[in-house]
C-alpha positions in Angstrom: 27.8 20.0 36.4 26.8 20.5 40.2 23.8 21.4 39.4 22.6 18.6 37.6 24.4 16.6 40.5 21.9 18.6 43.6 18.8 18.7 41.5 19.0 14.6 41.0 19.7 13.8 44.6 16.6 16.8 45.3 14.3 14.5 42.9 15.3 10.9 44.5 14.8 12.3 47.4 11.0 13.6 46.8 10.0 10.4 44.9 11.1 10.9 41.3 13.2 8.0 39.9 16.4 9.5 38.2 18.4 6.8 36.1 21.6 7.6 34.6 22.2 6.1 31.0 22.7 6.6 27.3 20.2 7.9 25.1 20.6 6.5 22.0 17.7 8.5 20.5 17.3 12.6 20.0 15.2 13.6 22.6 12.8 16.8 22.7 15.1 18.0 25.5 18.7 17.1 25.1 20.1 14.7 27.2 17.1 14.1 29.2 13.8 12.1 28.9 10.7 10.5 31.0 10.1 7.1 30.4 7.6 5.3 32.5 7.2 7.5 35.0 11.4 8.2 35.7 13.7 10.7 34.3 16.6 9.5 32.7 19.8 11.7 32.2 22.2 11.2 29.5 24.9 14.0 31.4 26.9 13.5 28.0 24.6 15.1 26.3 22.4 17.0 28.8 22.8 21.1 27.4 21.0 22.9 31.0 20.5 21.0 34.1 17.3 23.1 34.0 15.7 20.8 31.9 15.7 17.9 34.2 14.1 19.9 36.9 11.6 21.4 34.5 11.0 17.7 33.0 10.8 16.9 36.7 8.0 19.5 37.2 5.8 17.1 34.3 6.1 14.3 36.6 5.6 15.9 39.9 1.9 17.3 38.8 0.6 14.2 37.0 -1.6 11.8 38.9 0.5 8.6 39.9 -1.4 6.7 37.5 -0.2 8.7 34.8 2.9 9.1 36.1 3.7 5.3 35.6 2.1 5.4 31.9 4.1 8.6 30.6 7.0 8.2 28.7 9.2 10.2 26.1 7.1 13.1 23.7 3.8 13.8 26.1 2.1 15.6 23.5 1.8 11.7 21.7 0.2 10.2 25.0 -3.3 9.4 26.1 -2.9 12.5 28.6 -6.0 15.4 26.7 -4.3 18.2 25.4 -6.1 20.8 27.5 -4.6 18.5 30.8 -1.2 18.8 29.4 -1.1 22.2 28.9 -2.4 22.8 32.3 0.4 20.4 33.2 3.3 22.1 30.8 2.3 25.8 33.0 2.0 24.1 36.0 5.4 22.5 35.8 7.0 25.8 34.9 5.9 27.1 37.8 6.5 23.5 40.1 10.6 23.8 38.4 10.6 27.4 39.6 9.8 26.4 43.3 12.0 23.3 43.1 14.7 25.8 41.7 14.3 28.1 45.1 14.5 25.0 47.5 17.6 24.2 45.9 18.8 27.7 45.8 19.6 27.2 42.4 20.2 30.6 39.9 16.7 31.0 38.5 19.0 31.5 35.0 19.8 28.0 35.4 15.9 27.2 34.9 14.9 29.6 32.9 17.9 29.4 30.3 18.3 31.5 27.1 17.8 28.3 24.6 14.2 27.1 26.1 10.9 28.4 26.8 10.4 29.2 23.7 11.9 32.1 23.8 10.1 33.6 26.8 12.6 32.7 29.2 13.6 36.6 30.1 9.9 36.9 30.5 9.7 34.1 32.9 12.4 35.5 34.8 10.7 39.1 35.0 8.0 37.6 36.2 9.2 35.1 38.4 11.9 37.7 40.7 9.6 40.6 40.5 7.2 38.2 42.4 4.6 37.4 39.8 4.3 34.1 40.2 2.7 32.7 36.8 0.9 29.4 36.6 0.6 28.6 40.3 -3.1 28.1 40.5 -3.2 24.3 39.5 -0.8 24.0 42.2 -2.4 25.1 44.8 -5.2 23.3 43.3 -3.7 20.0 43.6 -2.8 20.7 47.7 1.0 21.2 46.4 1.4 25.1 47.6 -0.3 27.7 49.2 -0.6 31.1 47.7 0.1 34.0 49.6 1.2 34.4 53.2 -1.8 32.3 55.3 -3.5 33.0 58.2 -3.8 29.6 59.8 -0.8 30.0 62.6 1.5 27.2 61.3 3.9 29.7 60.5 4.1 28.0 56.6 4.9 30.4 54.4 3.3 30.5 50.4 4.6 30.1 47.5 7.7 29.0 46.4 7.3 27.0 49.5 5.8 23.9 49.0 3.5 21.7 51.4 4.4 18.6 49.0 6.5 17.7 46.2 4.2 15.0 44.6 0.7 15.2 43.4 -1.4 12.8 45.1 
């Protein structure tokens, strides 16, 4: 899996602590799983290697204290529901940036078996340009939306001025 191989050197690279091991457990997302603020990747039983970067994006957007307190299913954390939700869009929308840096097949990310379902929506959505759930992002100082005026030549979106939310 090459992919899974470019998008965990991309992530140690930005900051995100990868560690390769077993999971012993089932996990919401095969073969992958936060724990205390890292991503561990069981590639034995990884499915997409779009996961990790989408499970990636969860990290990436939380505040670096609850980075360090998150850990396995974040719907059971502290983390208000109405914050993680803002965080599940915005790390749709954080994977699909990553996924571009990397040059990565936006199928890849948005794979048949996730999302939901919505993943040919996503993928619509995401070539033709509309970029869903990018507002948080720019938000947060991650992005900027749109071309900008301000003569540093730094394109928008799915550029980004920082991996890592502050």
């Amino acid at each position: 899996m090459i992919w899974t191989t470019r998008i965990i050197s991309f992530l140690e690279e930005i900051g995100i602590p990868v560690k390769e091991q077993t999971l012993e457990k089932d996990c919401f997302l095969p073969g992958v799983e936060i724990q205390s603020g890292s991503l561990i990747v069981d590639r034995s039983t990884l499915k997409y290697p779009g996961d990790v970067l989408h499970e990636a994006g969860h990290i990436a957007v939380m505040t670096p204290e609850e980075r360090v307190q998150s850990s396995g299913n974040l719907n059971a954390s502290d983390i208000p529901v109405h914050t993680l939700e803002g965080y599940e869009l915005s790390a749709i929308a954080w994977s699909y940036a990553a996924a571009c840096h990397l040059e990565m097949p936006i199928e890849v990310l948005f794979h048949a078996d996730g999302y939901k379902n919505d993943s040919e929506m996503l993928i619509d959505n995401y070539t033709s340009g509309n970029y869903l759930f990018t507002p948080l992002l720019q938000y947060w100082g991650l992005c900027t939306l749109g071309l900008q005026d301000s003569g540093d030549d730094r394109e928008g979106y799915p550029k980004m001025k920082k991996w890592l939310r502050d």
